[in-house]
N, C-alpha and C positions, 0 to 999 in steps of 0.2 A: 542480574538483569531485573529492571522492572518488570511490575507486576500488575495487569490491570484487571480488576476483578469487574464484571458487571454487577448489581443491585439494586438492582429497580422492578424486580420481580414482586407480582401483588402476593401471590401464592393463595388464590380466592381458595383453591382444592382442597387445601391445608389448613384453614384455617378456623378455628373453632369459633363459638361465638361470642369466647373471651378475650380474642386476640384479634391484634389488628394491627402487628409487626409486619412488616416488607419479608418475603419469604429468607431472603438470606439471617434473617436475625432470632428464624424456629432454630429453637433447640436441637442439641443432641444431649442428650445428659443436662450439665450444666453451664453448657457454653453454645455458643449460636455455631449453626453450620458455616458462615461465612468464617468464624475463627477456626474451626477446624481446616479450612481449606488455607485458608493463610498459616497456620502452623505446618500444614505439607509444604509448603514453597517453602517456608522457611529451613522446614529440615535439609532442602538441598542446596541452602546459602544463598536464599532470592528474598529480600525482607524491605525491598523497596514498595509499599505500594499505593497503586492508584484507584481508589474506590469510586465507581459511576453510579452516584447514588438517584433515585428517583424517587419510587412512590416511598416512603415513611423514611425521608431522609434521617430525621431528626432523632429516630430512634440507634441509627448506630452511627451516631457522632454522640449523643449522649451514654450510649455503651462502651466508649473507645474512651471519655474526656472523664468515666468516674469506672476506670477497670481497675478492680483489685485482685491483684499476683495472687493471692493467699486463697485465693479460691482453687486453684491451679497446681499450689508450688507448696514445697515445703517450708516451712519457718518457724523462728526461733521469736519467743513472745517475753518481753523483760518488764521490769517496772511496771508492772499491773497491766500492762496495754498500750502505754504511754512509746516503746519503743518494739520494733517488728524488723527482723531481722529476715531479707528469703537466705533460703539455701538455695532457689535455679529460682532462673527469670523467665517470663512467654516473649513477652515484646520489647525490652527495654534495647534492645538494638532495631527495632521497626522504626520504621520510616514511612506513612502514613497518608498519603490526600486524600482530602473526605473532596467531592468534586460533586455539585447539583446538574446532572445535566437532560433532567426532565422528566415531570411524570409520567409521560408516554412516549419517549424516545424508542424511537428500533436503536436493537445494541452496535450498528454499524453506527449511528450518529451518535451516541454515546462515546464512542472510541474515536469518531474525530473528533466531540468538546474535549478531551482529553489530552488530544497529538499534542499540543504545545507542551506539556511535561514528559515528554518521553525525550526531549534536548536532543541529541545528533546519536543516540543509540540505534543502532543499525537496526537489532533484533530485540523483541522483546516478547514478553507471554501472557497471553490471556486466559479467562474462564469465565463460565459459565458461576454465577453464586449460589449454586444450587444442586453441586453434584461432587461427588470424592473417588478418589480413586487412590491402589499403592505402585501405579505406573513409575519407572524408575527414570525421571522426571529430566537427570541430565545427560542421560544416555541418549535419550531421545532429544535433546537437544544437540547435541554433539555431532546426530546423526543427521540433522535440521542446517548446521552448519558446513557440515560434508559437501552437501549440495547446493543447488540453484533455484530452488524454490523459492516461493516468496512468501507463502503462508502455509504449514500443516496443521492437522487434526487429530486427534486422537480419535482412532472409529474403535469401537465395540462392537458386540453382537446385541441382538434387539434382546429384549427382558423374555426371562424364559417363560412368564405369564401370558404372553402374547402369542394368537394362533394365528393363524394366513390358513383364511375359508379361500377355496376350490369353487366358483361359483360359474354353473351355464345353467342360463337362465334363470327360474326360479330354485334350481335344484344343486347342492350342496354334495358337489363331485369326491372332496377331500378335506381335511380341517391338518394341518401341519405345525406342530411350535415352531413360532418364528426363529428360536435360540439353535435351532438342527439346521436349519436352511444357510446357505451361504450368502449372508447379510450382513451389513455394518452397519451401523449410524453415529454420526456424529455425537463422540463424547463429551464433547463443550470445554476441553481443554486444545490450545494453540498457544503455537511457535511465529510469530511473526516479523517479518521485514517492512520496514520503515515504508516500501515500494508499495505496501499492500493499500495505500491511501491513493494511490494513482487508480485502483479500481472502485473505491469506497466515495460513492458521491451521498451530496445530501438527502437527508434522512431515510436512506437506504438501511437494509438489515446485510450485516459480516456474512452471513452465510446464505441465503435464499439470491443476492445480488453481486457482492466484490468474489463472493469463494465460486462463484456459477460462472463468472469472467474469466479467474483463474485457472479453474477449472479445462477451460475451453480452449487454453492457449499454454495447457501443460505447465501450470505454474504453482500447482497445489497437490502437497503431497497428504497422505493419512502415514499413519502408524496404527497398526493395525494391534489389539492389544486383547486381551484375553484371561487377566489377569483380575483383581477386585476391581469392578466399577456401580457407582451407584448414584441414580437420581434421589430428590429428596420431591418429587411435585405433588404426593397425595400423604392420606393421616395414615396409608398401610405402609408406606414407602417410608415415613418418616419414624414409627413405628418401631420397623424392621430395626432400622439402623439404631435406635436406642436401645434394641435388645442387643447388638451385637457391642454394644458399648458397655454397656452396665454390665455382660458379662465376661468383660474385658477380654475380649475377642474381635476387637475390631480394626478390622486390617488396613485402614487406609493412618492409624497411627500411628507412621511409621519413627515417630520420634520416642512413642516410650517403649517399643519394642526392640529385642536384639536384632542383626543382620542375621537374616530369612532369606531363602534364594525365591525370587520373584519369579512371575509366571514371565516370559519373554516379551516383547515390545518386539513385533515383526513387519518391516516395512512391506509398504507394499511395493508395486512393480512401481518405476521412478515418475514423479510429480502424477499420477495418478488419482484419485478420491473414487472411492469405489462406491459407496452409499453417504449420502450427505439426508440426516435429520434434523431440521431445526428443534431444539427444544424448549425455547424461551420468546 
């Protein structure tokens, strides 16, 4: 299936005052988070994709037009340097649009400059450029095709650093982690039908307007997941996840890891969305 990634994230939260990459192009290690999320779709044979670039376009088509495997992969090195042999490849089966479709696009108008390359494919998947997961990607697709929906989500539970204040009047009733409370928010990964463009007018946002339509007329389902999810929007958050990198414990890799039995992917009650958060 195609694969349309959003990228036009400024990432102001993240960004030190030596940098001035588009959020999807911060690091994890040695590669941009936008590569790590395209090497998950790939691991479950989706390696078409369609990039809605905006603010710092220039930066990852110039990351994509001089990428070398060897940073990556293993390889055999002959003739002084002169010849470079891989042993595995990242991308050499991708399939790639780099697509400008504004510096301040909402990502609902984003994904219609886009419609015209997605050709008469019924279904297709999006995300968010800014957040990883080891959600087991075609399960949930599968179960997207089962039914009558026309657009699902991936919902999560809220970040277990976040509290939900108890507030009458000026006085502070309760303080509760938002992560115990039965809450979801929008993970920023979907499953889309071709139909979802019948809700999605111009320059509307996918989820505050076409998923709220949805929503209203039973047409939008969540998959409710519980399993590793992670945003990358701040320098603790960003952080986090190069530690669990570098200590090669990082679970949404699911291509250099053995089969691990995954936390479950639980739908919820049918075409349903139980908590919708924009995060982008």
């Amino acid at each position: 299936m195609k694969v349309v990634i959003f990228c036009g994230g400024l990432g102001l939260r993240m960004r030190t005052q030596n940098e001035s990459a588009p959020k999807p192009m911060m690091s994890i290690g040695d590669r941009p988070i936008l590569w790590h999320i395209m090497r998950y779709y790939a691991h479950f044979g989706h390696t078409e994709f369609i990039l809605c670039l905006g603010y710092g376009a220039s930066s990852v088509k110039d990351y994509f037009l001089n990428y070398d495997e060897t940073r990556s992969n293993d390889f055999v090195l002959r003739k002084g340097g002169s010849q470079v042999q891989l042993l595995q490849s990242d991308i050499s089966d991708w399939s790639i649009s780099f697509i400008d479709t504004g510096a301040a696009s909402a990502i609902g108008e984003r994904l219609r400059r886009v419609r015209h390359l997605l050709d008469d494919d019924e279904v297709f998947l999006a995300s968010y450029g800014d957040v990883l997961t080891d959600a087991p990607l075609n399960d949930i697709i599968d179960g997207f095709l089962a039914g009558d929906a026309t657009a699902s989500l991936l919902a999560v539970p809220p970040q277990a650093s976040f509290h939900v204040v108890d507030v009458d009047g000026p006085r502070v009733k309760g303080i509760t982690p938002a992560a115990s409370m039965q809450l979801w928010i929008n993970g920023g990964y979907f499953v889309l039908r071709q139909a979802v463009f019948d809700d999605l007018y111009r320059d509307e946002d996918l989820v505050e307007d076409a998923f709220v339509r949805l929503a209203g007329r039973g047409k939008l389902d969540a998959v409710r997941y519980t399993g590793f999810w992670a945003p990358m929007d701040t320098l603790k958050e960003r952080s986090a996840l190069e530690q669990l990198d570098s200590s090669g414990a990082a679970p949404w890799k699911l291509w250099t890891s053995r089969p691990r039995e995954q936390a479950p992917a639980v739908p919820s009650a049918p075409t349903r969305a139980e908590a919708l958060a924009e995060r982008m």
